[in-house]
C-alpha positions in Angstrom: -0.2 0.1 6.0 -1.9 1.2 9.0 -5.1 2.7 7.6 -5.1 -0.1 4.3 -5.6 -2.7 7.3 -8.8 -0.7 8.4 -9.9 0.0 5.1 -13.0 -2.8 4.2 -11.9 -4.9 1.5 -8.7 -3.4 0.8 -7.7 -4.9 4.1 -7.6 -8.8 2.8 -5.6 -8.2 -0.4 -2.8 -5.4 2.0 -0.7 -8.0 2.3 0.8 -8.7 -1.2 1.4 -5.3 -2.2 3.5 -4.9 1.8 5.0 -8.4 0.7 6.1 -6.9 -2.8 7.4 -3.8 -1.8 9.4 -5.6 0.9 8.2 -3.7 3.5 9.8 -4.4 6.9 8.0 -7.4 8.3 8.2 -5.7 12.3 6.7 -2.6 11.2 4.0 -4.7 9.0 3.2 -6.8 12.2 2.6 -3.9 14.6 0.8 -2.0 12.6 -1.4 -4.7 11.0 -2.1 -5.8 14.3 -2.5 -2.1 15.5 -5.4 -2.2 13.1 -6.7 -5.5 13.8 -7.0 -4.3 17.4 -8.8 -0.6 16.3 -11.7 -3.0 14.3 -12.0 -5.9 17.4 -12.4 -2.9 19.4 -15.1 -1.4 17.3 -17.1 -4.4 16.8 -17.1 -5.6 20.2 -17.9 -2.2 21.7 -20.9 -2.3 18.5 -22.2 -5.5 19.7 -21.9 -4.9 23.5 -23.9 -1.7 23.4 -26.2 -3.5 20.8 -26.6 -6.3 23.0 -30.0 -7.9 22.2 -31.0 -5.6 19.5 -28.5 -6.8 17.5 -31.2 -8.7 15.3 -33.1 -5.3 14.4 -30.4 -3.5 13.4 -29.1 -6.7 11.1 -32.6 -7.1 9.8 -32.3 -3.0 9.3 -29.3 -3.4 7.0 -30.1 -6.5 5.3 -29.7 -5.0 1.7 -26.3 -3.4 2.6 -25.0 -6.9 1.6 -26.7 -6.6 -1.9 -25.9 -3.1 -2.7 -22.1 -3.4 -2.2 -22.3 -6.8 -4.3 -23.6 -5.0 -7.1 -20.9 -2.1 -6.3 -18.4 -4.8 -6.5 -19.6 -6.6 -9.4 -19.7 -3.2 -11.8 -16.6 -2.2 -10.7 -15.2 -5.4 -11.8 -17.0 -5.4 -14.7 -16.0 -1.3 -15.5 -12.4 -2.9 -15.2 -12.5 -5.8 -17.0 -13.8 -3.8 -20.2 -11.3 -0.7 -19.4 -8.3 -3.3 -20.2 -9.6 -5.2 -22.6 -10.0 -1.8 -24.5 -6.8 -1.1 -23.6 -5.4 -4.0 -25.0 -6.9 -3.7 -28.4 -5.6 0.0 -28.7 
């Protein structure tokens, strides 16, 4: 739970496979908030230490966006066609 809640991505879709599995609803809240704390943490520490610079390093990594788009949209695509294959088998 701990580390799917610090994973990218992963993180906003955690919930329903914790909710299906009835996992206990204290242990979900501490550690999803455990987590929650670990990436407030990170980015806050980023942005203080980046303090007006913050624009050249976001200018920097301006085709990060794009790239993991294009990750994200074969991937969906690789798995759309894997089960549709599947299905006709």
């Amino acid at each position: 739970m701990f580390f799917g809640r610090l994973t990218p991505l992963v993180r906003s879709f955690v919930s329903i496979p914790a909710g299906v599995l009835e996992y206990p609803l204290g242990r979900y809240a501490v550690l999803s908030g455990l987590a929650s704390l670990v990436w407030c943490l990170a980015f806050g520490i980023a942005g203080y230490a980046l303090g007006t610079h913050w624009d050249s390093v976001h200018s920097a990594f301006r085709y990060a966006d794009y790239a993991a788009l294009v990750v994200l949209v074969l991937l969906s695509s690789w798995l759309v066609l894997r089960v549709r294959r599947a299905a006709v088998r």
